[in-house]
N, C-alpha and C positions, 0 to 999 in steps of 0.2 A: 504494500500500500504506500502510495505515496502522495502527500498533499499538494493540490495546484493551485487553491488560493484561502486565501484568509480574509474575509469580511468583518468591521467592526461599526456595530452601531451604539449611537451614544441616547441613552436612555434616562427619564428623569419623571421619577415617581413622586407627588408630594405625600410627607407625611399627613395622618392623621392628625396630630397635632404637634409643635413643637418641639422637639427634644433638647433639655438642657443639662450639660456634662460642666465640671470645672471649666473647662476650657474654651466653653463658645457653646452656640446654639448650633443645630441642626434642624433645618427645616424639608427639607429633599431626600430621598433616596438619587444618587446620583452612579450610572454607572458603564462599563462600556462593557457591549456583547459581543463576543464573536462567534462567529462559524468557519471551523475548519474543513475546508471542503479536499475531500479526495479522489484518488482515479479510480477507484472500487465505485465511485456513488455511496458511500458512507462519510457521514458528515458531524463532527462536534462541537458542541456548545462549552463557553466556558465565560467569564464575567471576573471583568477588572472593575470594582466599586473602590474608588480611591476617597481615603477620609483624610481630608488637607488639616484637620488638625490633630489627626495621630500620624498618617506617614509623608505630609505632605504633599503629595502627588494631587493633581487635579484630574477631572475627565478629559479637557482637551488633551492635558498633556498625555496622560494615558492611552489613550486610544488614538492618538500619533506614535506613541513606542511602538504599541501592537503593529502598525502601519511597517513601520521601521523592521520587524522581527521577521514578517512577512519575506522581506528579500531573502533574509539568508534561510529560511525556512519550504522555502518551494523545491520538489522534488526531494524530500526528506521523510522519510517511514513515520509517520506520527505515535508510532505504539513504539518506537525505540526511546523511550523516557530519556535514557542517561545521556544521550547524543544531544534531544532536546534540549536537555537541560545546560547541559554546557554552549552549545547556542546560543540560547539567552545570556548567558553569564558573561559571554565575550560582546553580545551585541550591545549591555547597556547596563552601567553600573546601579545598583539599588535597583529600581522602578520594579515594587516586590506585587503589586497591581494590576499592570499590563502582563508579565510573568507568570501570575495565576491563571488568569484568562488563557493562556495558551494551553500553561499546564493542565487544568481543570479541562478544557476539550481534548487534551489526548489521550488522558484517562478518560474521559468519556468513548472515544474512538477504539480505545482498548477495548474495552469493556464489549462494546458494541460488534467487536473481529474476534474477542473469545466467545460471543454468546451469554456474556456474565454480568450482572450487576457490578457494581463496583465497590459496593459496600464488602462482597466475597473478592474480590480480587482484593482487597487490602488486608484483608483476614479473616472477616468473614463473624465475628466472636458476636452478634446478634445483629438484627436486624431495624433496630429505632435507636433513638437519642433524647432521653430525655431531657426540659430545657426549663430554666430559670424564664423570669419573666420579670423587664426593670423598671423601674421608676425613675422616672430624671427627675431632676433638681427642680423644688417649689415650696412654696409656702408645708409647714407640715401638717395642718390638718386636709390638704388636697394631696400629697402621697398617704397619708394615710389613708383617703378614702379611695385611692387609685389601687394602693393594697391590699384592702378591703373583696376588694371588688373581684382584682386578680385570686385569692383566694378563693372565694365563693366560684368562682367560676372551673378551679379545680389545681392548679398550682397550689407547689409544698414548697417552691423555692423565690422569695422575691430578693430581686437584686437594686439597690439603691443607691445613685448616684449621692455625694457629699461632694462637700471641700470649699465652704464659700465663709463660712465662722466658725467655732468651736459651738460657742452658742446656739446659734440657728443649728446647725450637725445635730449636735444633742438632742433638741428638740424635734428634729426631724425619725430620728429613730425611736424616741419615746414613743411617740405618737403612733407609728408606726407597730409599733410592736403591741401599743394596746389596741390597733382594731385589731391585726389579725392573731391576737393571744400567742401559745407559748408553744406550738405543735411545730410552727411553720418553722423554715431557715430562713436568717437573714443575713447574706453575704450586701458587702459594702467596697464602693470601686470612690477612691479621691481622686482619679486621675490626676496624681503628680502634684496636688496641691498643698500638700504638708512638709517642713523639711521636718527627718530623722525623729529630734526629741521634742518636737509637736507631737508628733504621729503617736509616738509611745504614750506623751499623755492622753492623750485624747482616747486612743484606740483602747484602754483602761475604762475609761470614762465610760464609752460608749457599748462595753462589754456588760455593762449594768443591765443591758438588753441584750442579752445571749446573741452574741454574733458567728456565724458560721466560720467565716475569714475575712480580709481586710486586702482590697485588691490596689495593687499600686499606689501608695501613699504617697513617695517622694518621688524626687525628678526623674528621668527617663535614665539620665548622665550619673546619677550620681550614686551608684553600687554599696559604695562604702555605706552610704545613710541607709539602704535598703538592705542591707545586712546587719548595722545595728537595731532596724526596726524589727528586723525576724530573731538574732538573740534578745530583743530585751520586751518582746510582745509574746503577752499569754494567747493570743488569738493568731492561728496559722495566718502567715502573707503569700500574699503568691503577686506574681510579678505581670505586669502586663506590658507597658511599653516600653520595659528596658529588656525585653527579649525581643529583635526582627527576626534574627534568625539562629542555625547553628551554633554558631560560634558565640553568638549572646547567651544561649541556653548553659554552652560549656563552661563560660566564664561564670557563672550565677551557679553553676551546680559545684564548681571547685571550690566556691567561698563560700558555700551553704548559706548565702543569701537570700534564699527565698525557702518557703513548705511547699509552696505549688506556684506551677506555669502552667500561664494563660496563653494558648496558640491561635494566634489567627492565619487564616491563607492567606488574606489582602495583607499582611508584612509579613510575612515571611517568602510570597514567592510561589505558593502553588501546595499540591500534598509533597513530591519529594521531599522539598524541604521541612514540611510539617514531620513526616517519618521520621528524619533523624533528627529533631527538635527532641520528640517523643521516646525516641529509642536511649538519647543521654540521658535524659528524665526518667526512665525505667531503669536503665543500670545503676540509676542514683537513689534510688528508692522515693521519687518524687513522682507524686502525679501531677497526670495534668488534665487542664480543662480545654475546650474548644471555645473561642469567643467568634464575635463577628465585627462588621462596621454596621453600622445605624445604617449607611447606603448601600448595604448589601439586599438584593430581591433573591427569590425561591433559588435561583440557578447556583450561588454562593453559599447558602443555608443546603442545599442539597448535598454540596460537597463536600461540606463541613460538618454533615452529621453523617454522610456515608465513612469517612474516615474517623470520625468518635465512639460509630456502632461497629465498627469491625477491629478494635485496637483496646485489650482493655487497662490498660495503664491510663487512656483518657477515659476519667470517671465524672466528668463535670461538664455542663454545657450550658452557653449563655449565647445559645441560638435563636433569639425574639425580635429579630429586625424582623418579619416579615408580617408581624401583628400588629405593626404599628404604619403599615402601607395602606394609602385610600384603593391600589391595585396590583397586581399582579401583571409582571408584565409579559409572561413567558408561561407555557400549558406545559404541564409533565414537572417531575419531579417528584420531592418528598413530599406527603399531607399527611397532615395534622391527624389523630386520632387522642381522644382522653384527654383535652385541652393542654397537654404538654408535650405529648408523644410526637416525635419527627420518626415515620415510618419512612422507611426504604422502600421502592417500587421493584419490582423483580425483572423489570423488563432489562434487558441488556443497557449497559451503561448508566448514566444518571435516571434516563427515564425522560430525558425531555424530549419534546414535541415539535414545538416552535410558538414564535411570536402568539400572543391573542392579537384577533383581528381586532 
C-alpha cells in the first residue's frame, strides 16, 4: 500500500459554553482533519486539534505542517509506522498536532489492511474507557451545580479546573464537594498556576475535601518545584504539561517527580509516541492517564481511548471534550454508553465514516 495524497480540512466546532482553565478561555473546538488516501482505495482519518495555550500551535499553522509532511510522505506504505514516524521527525521540529493527525490515520489504515480494530492492535486488554467529566473555572456555587448535575447524570469522577486565588480554590471545592457528597472522586488540574510551596499549602488545605490527585500545579519549566510538590504533598501529582513527550516522561520518572502522567496525543505526537511515554511509566511503576485538548472532536477522543482500553498501565481518562461540542463533526467512531463509557467500534480501524453532511 502506498499513499498518493493527503487532504486536510480545517474545522471549527463552537463550544456549548465557554471553557475557562488558569490560562485563558476556550471558546471553539478548533481542529485540522485529514485523509490519507491510498493506491489500495483505502483511506485514513486522523485530527490535528492544536491548543495555542498548552502547545502553542495554531490550526492554520497546523494544517500547513500536515501540507508540508504530505511531500515527503507520497508513495510511502502508510502501515510502516516507524519509517512514518521518522519522516515527520526530520520534516519539522515539535509541531506534536499536525504529527498526530498523520499518525492517528495510519493507525487507522493499519487497522483497516489487518481487518482489526485498533483498540486490538495496541493490545487489545478491553474494549471502553472510562472518562472523568470537568468543570472549568466559575463562581463556586455554578461548579457546584454543574457537578451536581454531572453526577446525577451518572459520572463517579469530576475533574475541576482551579488556580485563580487560594481563597476562591477553596471555596470552589467546598462547595463542590457538598452537592455531590463523599462517594464521588475529585481530581483537581491548576494548570501551572501555583509555584512549589503555594501548591503544598494549598493542596493541604484543599484535601479537607478528599481529593483524588492534584494535576499540574507548577510551571510547565520548572521540574525541580514539581518534585518538591510530589515529596512534600499527601495527595498523589501527576504531571501534565511538563511531559510533551518521551524524553519529558524519562526525565520526570528518574527524579520521581510526579505519582502519575497525564498523556495526551495532541503533545506528544500521535500513539507511537504515547506507547513509549506509557511503557517508561510502566517500568517505573507509574500510571498513567489519557487526557485531551478542549479542541479535540470524536476523531481525537477515539484515539485516545482506543489506546487507554487496550494498555493497562493507563488506568485514568479525562476524555470529555466531546460533551461539551454544540456538534459533531465526523460519523463513526467511539459512542458513549452509561454516560461515561467510551466504547470501541469493532469495525476495522477507528470506525470512522466520514464528514456529517
Amino acid at each position: 500500500m502506498k499513499i498518493t495524497g493527503i487532504n486536510v480540512r480545517q474545522v471549527e466546532v463552537p463550544l456549548i459554553e465557554p471553557f475557562r482553565i488558569s490560562l485563558g478561555v476556550i471558546t471553539h473546538s478548533k481542529s485540522a482533519i485529514v485523509s490519507v488516501e491510498t493506491d489500495e482505495g483505502l483511506v485514513g482519518y486522523g485530527e490535528g486539534a492544536p491548543g495555542i495555550l498548552i502547545t502553542g500551535e495554531t490550526l492554520a499553522g497546523t494544517a500547513e505542517c500536515i501540507r508540508a509532511f504530505e511531500r515527503d510522505l507520497i508513495g510511502v506504505d502508510p502501515t510502516d509506522l516507524e519509517k512514518v514516524y521518522w519522516i515527520l521527525d526530520r520534516a519539522a521540529a515539535h509541531a506534536p498536532c499536525g504529527k498526530t493527525a498523520i499518525d492517528m490515520a495510519c493507525y487507522d489504515l493499519l487497522g483497516k489492511k489487518a481487518g482489526l480494530p485498533v483498540y486490538k492492535l495496541l493490545g487489545g486488554n478491553q474494549n471502553y474507557m472510562d472518562t472523568d467529566i470537568t468543570v472549568g473555572i466559575d463562581a463556586p456555587e455554578v461548579m457546584a451545580e454543574k457537578a451536581k448535575k454531572h453526577v446525577e447524570a451518572g459520572f463517579d469522577t469530576i475533574k475541576t479546573k482551579v488556580g485563580t486565588s487560594f481563597d476562591e480554590d477553596i471555596a470552589r471545592i467546598k462547595a463542590i464537594r457538598e452537592a455531590i457528597g463523599d462517594d464521588v472522586k475529585i481530581r483537581i488540574d491548576a494548570n501551572q498556576a501555583w509555584n512549589a510551596k503555594e501548591a503544598v499549602r494549598l493542596i493541604e488545605r484543599l484535601n479537607e475535601y478528599d481529593l483524588e490527585l492534584v494535576e499540574q500545579p507548577v510551571a510547565y519549566h520548572d521540574i525541580a518545584g514539581l518534585e518538591y510538590v510530589t515529596k512534600h504533598s499527601i495527595v498523589p501529582i501527576m504531571s501534565d504539561e511538563s511531559c510533551f513527550n518521551s524524553k519529558d516522561a524519562l526525565r520526570l520518572v528518574e527524579r520521581r517527580a510526579v505519582d502519575y502522567l497525564n498523556i495526551k496525543l495532541m503533545k506528544c505526537g500521535g500513539i507511537r509516541e504515547a506507547l513509549k511515554i506509557n511503557a517508561i511509566c510502566e517500568a517505573a511503576g507509574i500510571e498513567c492517564m489519557l487526557g485531551c485538548m478542549a479542541e479535540e472532536s470524536n476523531l481525537g477522543i477515539t484515539a485516545a481511548a482506543s489506546l487507554g482500553a487496550a494498555t493497562k498501565n493507563i488506568t485514568r481518562a479525562d476524555l470529555d471534550a466531546t460533551f461539551s461540542l454544540t456538534d459533531l463533526p465526523f460519523k463513526g467512531g467511539m459512542y458513549v454508553q452509561n454516560t461515561k463509557s467510551l466504547v470501541l467500534p469493532e469495525e476495522p480501524g477507528f470506525g470512522f465514516i466520514g464528514f456529517e453532511d
